[in-house]
N, C-alpha and C positions, 0 to 999 in steps of 0.2 A: 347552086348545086341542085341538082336534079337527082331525087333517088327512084330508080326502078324498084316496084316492089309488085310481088303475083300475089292474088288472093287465093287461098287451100283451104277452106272453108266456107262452104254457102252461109250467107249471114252474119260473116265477119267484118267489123265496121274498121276501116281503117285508118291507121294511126293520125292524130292531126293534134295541131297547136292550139290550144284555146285561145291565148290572144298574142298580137302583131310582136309582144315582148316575149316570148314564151322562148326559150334556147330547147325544151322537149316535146316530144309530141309523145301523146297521152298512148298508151296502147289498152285496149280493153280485152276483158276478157271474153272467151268465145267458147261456148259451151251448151250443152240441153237443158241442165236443169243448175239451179245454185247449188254452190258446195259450200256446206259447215265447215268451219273451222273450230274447233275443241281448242281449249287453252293450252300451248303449246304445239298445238296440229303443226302441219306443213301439209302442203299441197300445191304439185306445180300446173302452172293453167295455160291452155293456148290460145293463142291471140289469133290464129286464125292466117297470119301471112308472112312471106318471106321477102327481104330484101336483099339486094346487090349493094352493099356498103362501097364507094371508090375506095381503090386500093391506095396506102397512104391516110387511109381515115379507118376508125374505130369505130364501132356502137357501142355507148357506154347506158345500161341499162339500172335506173335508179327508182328508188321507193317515191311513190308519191304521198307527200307532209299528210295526204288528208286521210290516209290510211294510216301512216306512221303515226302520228303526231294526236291524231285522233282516237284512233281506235287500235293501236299496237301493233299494227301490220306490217310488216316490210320485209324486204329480199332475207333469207338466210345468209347470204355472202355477199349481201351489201349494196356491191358493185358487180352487175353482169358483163361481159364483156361477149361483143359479135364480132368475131374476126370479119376480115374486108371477102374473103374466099369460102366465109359460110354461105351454103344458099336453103339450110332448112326451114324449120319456122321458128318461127319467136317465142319460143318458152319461159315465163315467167314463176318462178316458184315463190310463194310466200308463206311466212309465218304469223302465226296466233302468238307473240307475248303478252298478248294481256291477260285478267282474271276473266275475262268474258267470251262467249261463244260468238263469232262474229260469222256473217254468211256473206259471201261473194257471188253475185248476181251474174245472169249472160250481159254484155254489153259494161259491163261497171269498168269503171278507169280504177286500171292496178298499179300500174306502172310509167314511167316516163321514160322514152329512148331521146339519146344525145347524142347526135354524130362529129366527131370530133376530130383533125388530124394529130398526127402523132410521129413522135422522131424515132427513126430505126437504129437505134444501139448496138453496138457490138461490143463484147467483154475482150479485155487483154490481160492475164494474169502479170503482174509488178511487184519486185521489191520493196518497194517507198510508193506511197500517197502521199499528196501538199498536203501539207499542216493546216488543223482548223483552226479558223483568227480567234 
């Protein structure tokens, strides 16, 4: 799979895999100057580029472990989701959980995008659902 993506920021570094095992590529952030984050802050950051997701496939947009895990950072709602018919740019919002002041640099990996396919469901309102075993 081939993703088209347009860079909308001069000096936006774009998204890529660390290594050959990697299922996300890194998205960094793209900005003038670093942003503090205050315990509890939030603040959403742009990455700088848009992609064309194939339709039948998702972007599923995740905290990356070395922000989370490390220093308390991660999405406010966890999991971002990029419809296949978005073509703006990639916004990533994060939050400060922890007790410390943490700052976010231009270029710093924030995030991890996962493109994914996906099955298109339709609801039918019913009487009875099969019983759980």
């Amino acid at each position: 799979m081939v993703l088209r993506m347009k860079r909308l920021r001069p000096g936006a570094e774009p998204p890529q895999r660390q290594t050959a095992g990697s299922a996300g590529f890194d998205l960094k952030a793209c900005m003038e100057e670093p942003v503090t984050l205050k315990p509890g802050d939030r603040s959403t950051f742009c990455t700088g580029w848009a992609v064309e997701i194939p339709e039948g496939c998702v972007g599923l947009v995740f905290c990356r472990s070395g922000l989370g895990v490390k220093h308390g950072v991660s999405l406010p709602n966890c999991v971002g989701v990029i419809d296949s018919d978005y073509r703006g740019e990639i916004m990533v919002s994060l939050h400060n959980h922890s007790d410390a002041v943490q700052e976010i640099a231009d270029g710093e990996r924030i995030a991890q995008l996962v493109i994914t396919p996906f099955l298109r469901a339709e609801f039918t309102e019913t009487d009875e659902l099969s019983d759980t075993v």
